[in-house]
VOLUMLUM-9671 format. One record per residue (C-alpha): residue number from 1; chain; x, y, z. Coordinates in steps of 0.25 Angstrom, whole numbers, plus 5000, padded with zeros to 4 digits. Example, Ala and Ser with C-alpha at 12.3 -4.5 7.8 and 13.67 -1.06 7.14 Angstrom:
% residues 2
[1; A; [5049; 4982; 5031]]
[2; A; [5055; 4996; 5029]]
***
This chain:
% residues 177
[1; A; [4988; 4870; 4984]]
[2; A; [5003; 4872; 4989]]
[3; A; [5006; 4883; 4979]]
[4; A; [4993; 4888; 4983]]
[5; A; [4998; 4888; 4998]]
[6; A; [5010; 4896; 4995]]
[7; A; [5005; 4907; 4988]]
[8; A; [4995; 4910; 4997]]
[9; A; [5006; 4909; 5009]]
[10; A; [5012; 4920; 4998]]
[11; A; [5001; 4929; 4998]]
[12; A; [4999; 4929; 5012]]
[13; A; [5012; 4933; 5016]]
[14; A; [5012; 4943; 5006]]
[15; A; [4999; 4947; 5013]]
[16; A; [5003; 4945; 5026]]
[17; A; [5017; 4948; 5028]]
[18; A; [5017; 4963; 5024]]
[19; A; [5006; 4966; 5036]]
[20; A; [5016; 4960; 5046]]
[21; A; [5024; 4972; 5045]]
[22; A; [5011; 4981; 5046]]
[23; A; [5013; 4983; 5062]]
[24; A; [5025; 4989; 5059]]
[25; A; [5020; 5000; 5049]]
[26; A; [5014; 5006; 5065]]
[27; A; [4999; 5012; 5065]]
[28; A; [5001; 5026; 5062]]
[29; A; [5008; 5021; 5050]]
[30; A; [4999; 5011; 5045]]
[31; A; [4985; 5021; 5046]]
[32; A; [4994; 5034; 5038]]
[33; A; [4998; 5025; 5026]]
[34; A; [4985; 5015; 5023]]
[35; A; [4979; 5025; 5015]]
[36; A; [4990; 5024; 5006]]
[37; A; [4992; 5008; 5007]]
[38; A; [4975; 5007; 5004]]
[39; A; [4979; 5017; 4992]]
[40; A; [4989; 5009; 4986]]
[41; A; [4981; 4996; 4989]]
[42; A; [4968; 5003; 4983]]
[43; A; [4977; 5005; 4972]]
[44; A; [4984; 4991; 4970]]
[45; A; [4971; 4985; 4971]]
[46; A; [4965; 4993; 4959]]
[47; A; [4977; 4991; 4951]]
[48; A; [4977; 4974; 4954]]
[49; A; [4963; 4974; 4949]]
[50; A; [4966; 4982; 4935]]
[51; A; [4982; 4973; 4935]]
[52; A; [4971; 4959; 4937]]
[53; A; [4962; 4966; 4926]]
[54; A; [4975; 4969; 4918]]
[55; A; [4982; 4957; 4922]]
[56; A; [4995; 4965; 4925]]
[57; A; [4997; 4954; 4934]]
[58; A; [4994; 4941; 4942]]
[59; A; [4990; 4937; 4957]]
[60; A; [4991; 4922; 4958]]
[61; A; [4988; 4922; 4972]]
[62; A; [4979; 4931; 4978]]
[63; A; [4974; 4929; 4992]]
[64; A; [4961; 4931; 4987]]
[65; A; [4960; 4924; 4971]]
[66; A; [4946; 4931; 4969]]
[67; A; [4952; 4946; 4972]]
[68; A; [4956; 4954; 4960]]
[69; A; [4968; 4958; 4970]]
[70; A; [4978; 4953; 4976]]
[71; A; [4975; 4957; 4991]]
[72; A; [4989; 4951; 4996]]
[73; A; [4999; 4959; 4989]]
[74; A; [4990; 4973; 4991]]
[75; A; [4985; 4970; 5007]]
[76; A; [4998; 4965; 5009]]
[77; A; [5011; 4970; 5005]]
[78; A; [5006; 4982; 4996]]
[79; A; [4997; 4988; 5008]]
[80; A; [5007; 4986; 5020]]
[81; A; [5018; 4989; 5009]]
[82; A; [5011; 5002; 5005]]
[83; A; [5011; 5006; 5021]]
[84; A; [5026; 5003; 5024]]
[85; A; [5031; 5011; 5013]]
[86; A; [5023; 5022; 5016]]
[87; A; [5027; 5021; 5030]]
[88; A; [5042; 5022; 5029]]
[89; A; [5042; 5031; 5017]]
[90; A; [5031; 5041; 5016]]
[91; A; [5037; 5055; 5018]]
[92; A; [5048; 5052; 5008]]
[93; A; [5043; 5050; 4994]]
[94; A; [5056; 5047; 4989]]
[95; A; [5057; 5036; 5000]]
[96; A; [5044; 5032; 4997]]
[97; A; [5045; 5030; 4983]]
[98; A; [5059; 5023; 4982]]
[99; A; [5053; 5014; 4995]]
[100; A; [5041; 5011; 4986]]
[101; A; [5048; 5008; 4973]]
[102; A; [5058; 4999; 4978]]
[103; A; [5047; 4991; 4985]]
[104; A; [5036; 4991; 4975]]
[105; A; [5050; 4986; 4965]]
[106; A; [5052; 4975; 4975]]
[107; A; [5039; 4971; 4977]]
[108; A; [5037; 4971; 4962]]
[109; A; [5048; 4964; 4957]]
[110; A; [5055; 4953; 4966]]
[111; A; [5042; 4952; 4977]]
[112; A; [5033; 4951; 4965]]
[113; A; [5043; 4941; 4956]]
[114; A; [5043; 4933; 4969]]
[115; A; [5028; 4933; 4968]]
[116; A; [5029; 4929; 4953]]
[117; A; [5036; 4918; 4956]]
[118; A; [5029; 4912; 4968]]
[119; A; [5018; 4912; 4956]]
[120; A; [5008; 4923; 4964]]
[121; A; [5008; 4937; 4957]]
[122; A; [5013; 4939; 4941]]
[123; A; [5015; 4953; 4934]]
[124; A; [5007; 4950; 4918]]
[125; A; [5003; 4962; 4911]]
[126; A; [5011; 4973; 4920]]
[127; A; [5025; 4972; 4923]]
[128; A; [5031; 4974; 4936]]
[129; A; [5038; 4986; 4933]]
[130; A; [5026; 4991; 4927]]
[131; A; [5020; 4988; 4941]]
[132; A; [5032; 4994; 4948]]
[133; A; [5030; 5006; 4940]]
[134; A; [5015; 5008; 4944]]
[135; A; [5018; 5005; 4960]]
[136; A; [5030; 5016; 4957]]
[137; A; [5016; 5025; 4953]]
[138; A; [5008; 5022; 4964]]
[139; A; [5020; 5024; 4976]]
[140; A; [5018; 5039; 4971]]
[141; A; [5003; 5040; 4971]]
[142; A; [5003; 5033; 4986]]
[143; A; [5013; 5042; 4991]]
[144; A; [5004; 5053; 4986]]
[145; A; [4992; 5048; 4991]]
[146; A; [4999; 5046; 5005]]
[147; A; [5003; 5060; 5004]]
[148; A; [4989; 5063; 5003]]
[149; A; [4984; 5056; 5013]]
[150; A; [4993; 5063; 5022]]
[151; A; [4991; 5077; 5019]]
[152; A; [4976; 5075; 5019]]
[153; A; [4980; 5069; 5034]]
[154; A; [4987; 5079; 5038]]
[155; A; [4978; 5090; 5033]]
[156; A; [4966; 5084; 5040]]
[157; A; [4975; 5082; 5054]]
[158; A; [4978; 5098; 5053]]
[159; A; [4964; 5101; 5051]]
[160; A; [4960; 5092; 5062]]
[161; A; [4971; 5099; 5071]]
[162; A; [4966; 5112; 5067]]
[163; A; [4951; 5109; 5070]]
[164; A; [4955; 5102; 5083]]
[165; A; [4964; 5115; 5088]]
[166; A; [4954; 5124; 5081]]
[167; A; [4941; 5119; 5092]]
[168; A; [4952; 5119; 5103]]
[169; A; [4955; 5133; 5102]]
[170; A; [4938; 5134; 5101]]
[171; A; [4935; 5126; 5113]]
[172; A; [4947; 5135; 5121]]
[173; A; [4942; 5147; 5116]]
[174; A; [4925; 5144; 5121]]
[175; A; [4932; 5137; 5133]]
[176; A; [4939; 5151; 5136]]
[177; A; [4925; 5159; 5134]]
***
């Protein structure tokens, strides 16, 4: 029951802790990148189910034991994770990138060996590097799909200006008649 106790104190700070810092990402933010943080989350999901089918790896501690993922790691530190970086780095791929590679290699490598040896998450069939690799892969899509997002943004923006300034100069014109 004790050991029990600890790793669900474990999995909620790792749940929990990350959304503390959430007020600080501000609004404007927040609303701009979730596409791309419910992306990457869509994304994570998908791949935990086929890595559970595989057995790439091992969740000893789900909040939820029934689920076939691990809501902890992926509504936690992955989605406000996901927000952050895009926050301070979008604009700069290069930025982004490096930004997104160190963090994805610390997240993997001493955060998931802490996590290894607190007994709760175990790479089997998949290596973290081979992990680390296919994180590397998917920094590049979501920058893309962020990219996206934002041009499709601004494209509707411009028409909506052009419509708007468009029935203005209608409304002046039937107004001058």
């Amino acid at each position: 029951m004790r050991k029990y106790k600890k790793k669900l104190i474990i999995s909620l700070t790792v749940l929990i802790f990350p959304w503390l810092t959430a007020p600080f990402i501000g609004t404007k933010s927040f609303v701009r990148f979730l596409p791309v943080a419910t992306f990457a989350n869509l994304f994570i999901i998908v791949f935990t189910v086929i890595a559970n089918q595989k057995n790439w790896f091992r969740n000893n501690n789900p909040l939820f034991p029934k689920a076939p993922i691990d809501f902890t790691y992926i509504l936690g530190p992955h989605l406000i994770g996901t927000l952050w970086i895009f926050k301070l780095t979008y604009g700069s791929f290069l930025k982004y990138i490096l930004a997104n590679t160190v963090l994805d290699w610390f997240n993997i490598f001493p955060f998931g060996g802490a996590l290894k040896k607190a007994g709760i998450f175990k790479m089997k069939r998949m290596s973290p590097s081979m992990y680390w690799g296919m994180t590397t892969v998917l920094s590049v899509v979501l920058y893309g799909y962020q990219y996206i997002v934002e041009k499709v943004i601004r494209q509707t923006n411009d028409s909506q200006s052009r419509s708007q300034a468009l029935k203005a100069t209608i409304q002046k014109r039937s107004s001058n008649s």
